[in-house]
GUTORTI-108703 format. One line per field, with one value per residue (C-alpha): residue in one letter; residue number from 1; x, y negated, z; chain. Coordinates in steps of 0.1 Angstrom, whole numbers, padded with zeros to 4 digits. Layout:
<nodes>
lumse	A ...;
marba	NUM ...;
X	X ...;
Y	Y ...;
Z	Z ...;
torba	A ...;
</nodes>
This chain:
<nodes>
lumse	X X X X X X X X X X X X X X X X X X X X X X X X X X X X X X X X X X X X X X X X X X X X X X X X X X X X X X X X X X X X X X X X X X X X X X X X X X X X X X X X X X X X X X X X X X X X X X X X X X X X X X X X X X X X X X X X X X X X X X X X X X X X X X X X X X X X X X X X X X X X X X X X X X X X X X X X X X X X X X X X X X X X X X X X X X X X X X X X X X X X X X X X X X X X X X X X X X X X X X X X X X X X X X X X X X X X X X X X X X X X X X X X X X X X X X X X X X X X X X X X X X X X X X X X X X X X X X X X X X X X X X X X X X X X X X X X X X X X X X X X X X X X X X X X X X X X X X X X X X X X X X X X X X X X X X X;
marba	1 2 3 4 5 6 7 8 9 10 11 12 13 14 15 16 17 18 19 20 21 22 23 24 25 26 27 28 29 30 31 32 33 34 35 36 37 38 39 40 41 42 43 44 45 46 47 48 49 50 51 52 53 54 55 56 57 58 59 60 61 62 63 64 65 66 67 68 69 70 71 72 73 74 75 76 77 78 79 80 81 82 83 84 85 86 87 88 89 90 91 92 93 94 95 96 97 98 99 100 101 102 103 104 105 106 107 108 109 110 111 112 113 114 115 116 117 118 119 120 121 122 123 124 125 126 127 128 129 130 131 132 133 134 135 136 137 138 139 140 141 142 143 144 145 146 147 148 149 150 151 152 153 154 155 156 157 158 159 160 161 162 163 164 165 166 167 168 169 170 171 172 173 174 175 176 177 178 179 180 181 182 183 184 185 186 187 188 189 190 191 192 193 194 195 196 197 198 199 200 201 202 203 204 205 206 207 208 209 210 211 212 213 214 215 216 217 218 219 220 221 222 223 224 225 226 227 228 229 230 231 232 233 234 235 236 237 238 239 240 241 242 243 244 245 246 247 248 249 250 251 252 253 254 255 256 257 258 259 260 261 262 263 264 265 266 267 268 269 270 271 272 273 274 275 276 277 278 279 280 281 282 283 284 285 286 287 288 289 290 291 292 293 294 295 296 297 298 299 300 301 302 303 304 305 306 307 308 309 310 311;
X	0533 0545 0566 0530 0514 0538 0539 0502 0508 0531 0507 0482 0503 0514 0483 0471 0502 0501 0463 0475 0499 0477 0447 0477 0490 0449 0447 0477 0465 0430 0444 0466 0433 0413 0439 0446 0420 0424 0449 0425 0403 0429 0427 0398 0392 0384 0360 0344 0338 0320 0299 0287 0282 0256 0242 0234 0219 0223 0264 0258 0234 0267 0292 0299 0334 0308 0310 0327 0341 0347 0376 0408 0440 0453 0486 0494 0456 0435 0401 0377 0342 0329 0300 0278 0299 0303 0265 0264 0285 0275 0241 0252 0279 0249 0225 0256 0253 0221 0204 0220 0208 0222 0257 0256 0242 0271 0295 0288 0301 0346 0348 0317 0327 0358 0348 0331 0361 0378 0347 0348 0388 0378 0399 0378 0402 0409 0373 0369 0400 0387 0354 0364 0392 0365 0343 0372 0380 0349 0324 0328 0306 0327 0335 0361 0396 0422 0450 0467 0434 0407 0375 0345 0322 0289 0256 0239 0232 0271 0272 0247 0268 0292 0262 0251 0269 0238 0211 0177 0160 0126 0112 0108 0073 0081 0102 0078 0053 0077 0088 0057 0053 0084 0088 0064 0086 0116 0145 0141 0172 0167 0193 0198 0224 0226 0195 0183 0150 0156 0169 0176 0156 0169 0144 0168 0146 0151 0147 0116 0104 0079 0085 0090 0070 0084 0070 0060 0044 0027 0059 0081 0104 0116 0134 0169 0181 0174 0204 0192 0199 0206 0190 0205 0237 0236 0247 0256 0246 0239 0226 0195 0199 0176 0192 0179 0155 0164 0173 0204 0214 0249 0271 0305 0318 0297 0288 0263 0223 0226 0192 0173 0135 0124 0089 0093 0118 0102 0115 0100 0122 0154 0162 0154 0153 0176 0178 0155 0172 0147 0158 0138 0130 0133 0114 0109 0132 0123 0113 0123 0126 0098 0061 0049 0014 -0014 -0016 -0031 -0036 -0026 -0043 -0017 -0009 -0044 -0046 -0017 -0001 0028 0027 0028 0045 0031 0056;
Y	-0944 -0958 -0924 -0908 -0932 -0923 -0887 -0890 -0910 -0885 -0854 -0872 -0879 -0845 -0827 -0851 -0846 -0813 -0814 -0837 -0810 -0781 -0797 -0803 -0769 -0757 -0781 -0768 -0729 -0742 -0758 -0725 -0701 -0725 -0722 -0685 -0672 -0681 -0655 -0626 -0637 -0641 -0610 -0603 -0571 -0589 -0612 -0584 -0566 -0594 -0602 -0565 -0570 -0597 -0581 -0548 -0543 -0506 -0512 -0525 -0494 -0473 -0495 -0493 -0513 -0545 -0540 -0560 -0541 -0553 -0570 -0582 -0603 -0626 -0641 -0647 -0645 -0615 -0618 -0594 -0595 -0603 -0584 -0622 -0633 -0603 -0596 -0631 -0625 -0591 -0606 -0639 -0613 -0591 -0621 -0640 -0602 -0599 -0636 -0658 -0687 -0675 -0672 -0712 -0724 -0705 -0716 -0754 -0752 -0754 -0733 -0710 -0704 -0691 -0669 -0652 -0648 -0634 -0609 -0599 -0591 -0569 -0596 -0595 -0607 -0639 -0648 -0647 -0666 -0696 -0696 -0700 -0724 -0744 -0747 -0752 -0785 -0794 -0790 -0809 -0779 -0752 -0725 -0706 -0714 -0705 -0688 -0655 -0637 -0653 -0642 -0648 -0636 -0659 -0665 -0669 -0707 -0711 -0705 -0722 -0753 -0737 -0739 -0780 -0788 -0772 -0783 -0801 -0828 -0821 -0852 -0846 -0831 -0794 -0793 -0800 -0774 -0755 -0759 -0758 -0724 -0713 -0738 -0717 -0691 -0708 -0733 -0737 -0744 -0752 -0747 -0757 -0767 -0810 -0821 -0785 -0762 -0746 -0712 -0701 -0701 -0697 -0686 -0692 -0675 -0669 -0629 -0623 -0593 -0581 -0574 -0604 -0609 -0599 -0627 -0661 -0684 -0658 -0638 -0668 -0665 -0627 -0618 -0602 -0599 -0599 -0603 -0583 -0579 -0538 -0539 -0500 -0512 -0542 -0579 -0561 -0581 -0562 -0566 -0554 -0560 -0554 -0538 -0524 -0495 -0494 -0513 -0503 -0513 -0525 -0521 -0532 -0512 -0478 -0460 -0480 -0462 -0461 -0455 -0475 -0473 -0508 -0497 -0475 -0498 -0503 -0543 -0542 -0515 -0515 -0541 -0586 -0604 -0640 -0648 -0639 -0647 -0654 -0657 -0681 -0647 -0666 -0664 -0628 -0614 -0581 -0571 -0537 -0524 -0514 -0522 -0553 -0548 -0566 -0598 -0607 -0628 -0625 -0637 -0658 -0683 -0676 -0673 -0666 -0659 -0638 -0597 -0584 -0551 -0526 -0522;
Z	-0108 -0140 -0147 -0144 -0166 -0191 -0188 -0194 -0218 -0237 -0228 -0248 -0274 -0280 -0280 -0306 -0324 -0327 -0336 -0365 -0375 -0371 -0392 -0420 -0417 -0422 -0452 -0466 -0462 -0481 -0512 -0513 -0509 -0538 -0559 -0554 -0574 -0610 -0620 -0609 -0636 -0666 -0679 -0705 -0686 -0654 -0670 -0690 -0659 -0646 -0678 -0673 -0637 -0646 -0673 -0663 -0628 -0627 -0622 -0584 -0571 -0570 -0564 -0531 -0531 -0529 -0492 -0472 -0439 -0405 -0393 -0413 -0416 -0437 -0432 -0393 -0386 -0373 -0376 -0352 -0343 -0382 -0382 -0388 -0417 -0431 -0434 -0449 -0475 -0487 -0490 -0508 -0534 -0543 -0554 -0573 -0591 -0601 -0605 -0630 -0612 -0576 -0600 -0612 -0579 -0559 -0588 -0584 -0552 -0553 -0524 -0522 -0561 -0553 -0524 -0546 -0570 -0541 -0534 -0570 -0567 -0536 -0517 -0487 -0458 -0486 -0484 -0449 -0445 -0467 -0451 -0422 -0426 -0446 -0416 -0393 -0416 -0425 -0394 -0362 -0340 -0354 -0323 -0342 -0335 -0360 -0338 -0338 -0334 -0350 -0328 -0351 -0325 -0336 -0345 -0381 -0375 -0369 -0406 -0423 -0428 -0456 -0475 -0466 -0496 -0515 -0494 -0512 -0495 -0481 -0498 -0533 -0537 -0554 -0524 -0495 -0508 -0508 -0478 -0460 -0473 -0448 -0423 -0401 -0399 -0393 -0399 -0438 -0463 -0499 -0522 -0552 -0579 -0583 -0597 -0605 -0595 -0559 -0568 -0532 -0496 -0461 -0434 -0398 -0374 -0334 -0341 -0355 -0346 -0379 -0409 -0432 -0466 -0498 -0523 -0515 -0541 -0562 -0567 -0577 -0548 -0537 -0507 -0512 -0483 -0444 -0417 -0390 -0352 -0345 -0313 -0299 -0306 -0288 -0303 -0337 -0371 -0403 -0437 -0454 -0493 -0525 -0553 -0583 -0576 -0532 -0503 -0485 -0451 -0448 -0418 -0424 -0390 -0400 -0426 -0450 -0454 -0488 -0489 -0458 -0464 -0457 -0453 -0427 -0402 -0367 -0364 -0330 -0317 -0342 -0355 -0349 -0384 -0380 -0418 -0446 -0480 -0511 -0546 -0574 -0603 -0635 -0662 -0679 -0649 -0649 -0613 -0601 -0563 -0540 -0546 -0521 -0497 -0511 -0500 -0465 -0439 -0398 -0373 -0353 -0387 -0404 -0443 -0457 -0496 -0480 -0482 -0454 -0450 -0421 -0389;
torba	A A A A A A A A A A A A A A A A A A A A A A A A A A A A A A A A A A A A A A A A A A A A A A A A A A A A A A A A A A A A A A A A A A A A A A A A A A A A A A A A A A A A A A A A A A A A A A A A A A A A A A A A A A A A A A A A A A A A A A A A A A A A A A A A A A A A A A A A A A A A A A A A A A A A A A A A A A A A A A A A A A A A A A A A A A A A A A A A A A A A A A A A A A A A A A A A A A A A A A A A A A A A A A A A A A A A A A A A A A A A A A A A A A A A A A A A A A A A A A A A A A A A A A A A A A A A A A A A A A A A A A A A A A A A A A A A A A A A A A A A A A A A A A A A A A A A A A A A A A A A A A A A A A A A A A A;
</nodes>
């Protein structure tokens, strides 16, 4: 019996031992992705390519590279089933483009900033690497487990806490009306840099199945982007993003619509809405895309300032 005991003993003391080690080996791997970065933006040329990024829209409508495609491998990890995350971070790359504010908010955060600087590079299997290793360290509900395949097979809400770091509280008062505003649509995240305006909303829905509103407080917060359910192809996640005169719909395992008409999708039938991004439009932003319905009320949450789109 007391051989038993021990062997148990030993059992436990190994797989804790190797957790140890593991978690170290992880830690070690992050510190080496946040400090990967830097050298891409050395050069003047790569730092004038993303001034002009910023300050000319019209660069993004044709530049397709943006997209993120399914899949990848980084070092002695394969990742498969990415469709979720990369959705997420096409969406989030796009409004660190085009929205100054989206670029600071995303920048005062170490390892969401550096993402980015890997998205920018086109290093796409780097930033998927470093988000999930980030929630592997950092969240105690993470499903992923870092092995030889990495199966990222998830939902949007197994996501959401990469982004805590920038999370408001509901308490201040700008916030609560605020959040009122969405919170009957869904799980509502404010984000915003420390101390700063909120410059970004997340709607977490179930799979909302109408079209969701384009402006919300009188225009001062826009949508962007919509991470959508294709419902003909099964559990498939893709990304519906605003750029500067279009929506596109991006599907990192097919061809991208380069010219999806937003107006016209039948969310009933296609497609089940799980996150609806909306940007803060600063001051003397000049607002380009498509025209918004007039604003309207529906009879299941009774008046409303959202537009409405028809489905």
């Amino acid at each position: 019996m007391g051989n038993n005991s021990l062997s148990i003993f030993q059992k436990i003391f190994q797989y804790f031992s190797f957790r140890f080690k593991h978690r170290n080996e992880l830690l070690l791997e992050y510190n080496h992705l946040l400090k990967g970065p830097w050298f891409l933006l050395k050069s003047a040329k790569q730092e004038k390519n993303i001034s002009r990024l910023l300050e000319n829209q019209l660069e993004i409508t044709d530049d397709w590279s943006i997209c993120v495609k399914a899949r990848g491998r980084y070092g002695s990890y394969q990742f498969i089933n990415t469709c979720v995350l990369d959705s997420l971070l096409v969406g989030l790359f796009i409004c660190h483009i085009k929205f100054e504010n989206i670029h600071l908010l995303l920048q005062s955060d170490l390892t969401l900033n550096t993402i980015m600087t890997y998205l920018y590079a086109k290093k796409h299997d780097q930033a998927k690497a470093l988000w999930l290793i980030h929630l592997k360290l950092f969240d105690d509900h993470c499903k992923f487990k870092m092995s030889a395949t990495v199966d990222v097979w998830s939902e949007v809400k197994d996501h959401l806490p990469m982004l805590r770091k920038l999370v408001c509280s509901k308490d201040h008062a700008e916030h609560e009306s605020i959040y009122r505003e969405f919170q009957r649509y869904g799980d509502v995240m404010i984000l915003a840099e420390t101390n700063g305006d909120p410059s970004l909303i997340l709607v977490h829905t179930d799979g909302m199945n109408t079209a969701p509103p384009f402006n919300v407080k009188d225009g001062t917060f826009e949508l962007q982007f919509l991470l959508l359910w294709k419902k003909m192809a099964g559990k498939h996640m893709v990304v519906c993003n605003k750029l500067v005169d279009r929506w596109f719909l991006h599907d990192s395992d097919e061809l991208s619509d380069r010219n999806f008409s937003i107006d016209c999708a039948n969310f009933r039938r296609d497609y089940s809405v799980y996150l609806a991004a909306y940007v803060k439009i600063p001051p003397g932003h000049k607002r380009v895309g498509i025209p918004v319905a007039e604003e309207g009320s529906r009879p299941d949450h009774g008046e409303s300032a959202w537009h409405w789109t028809d489905v």
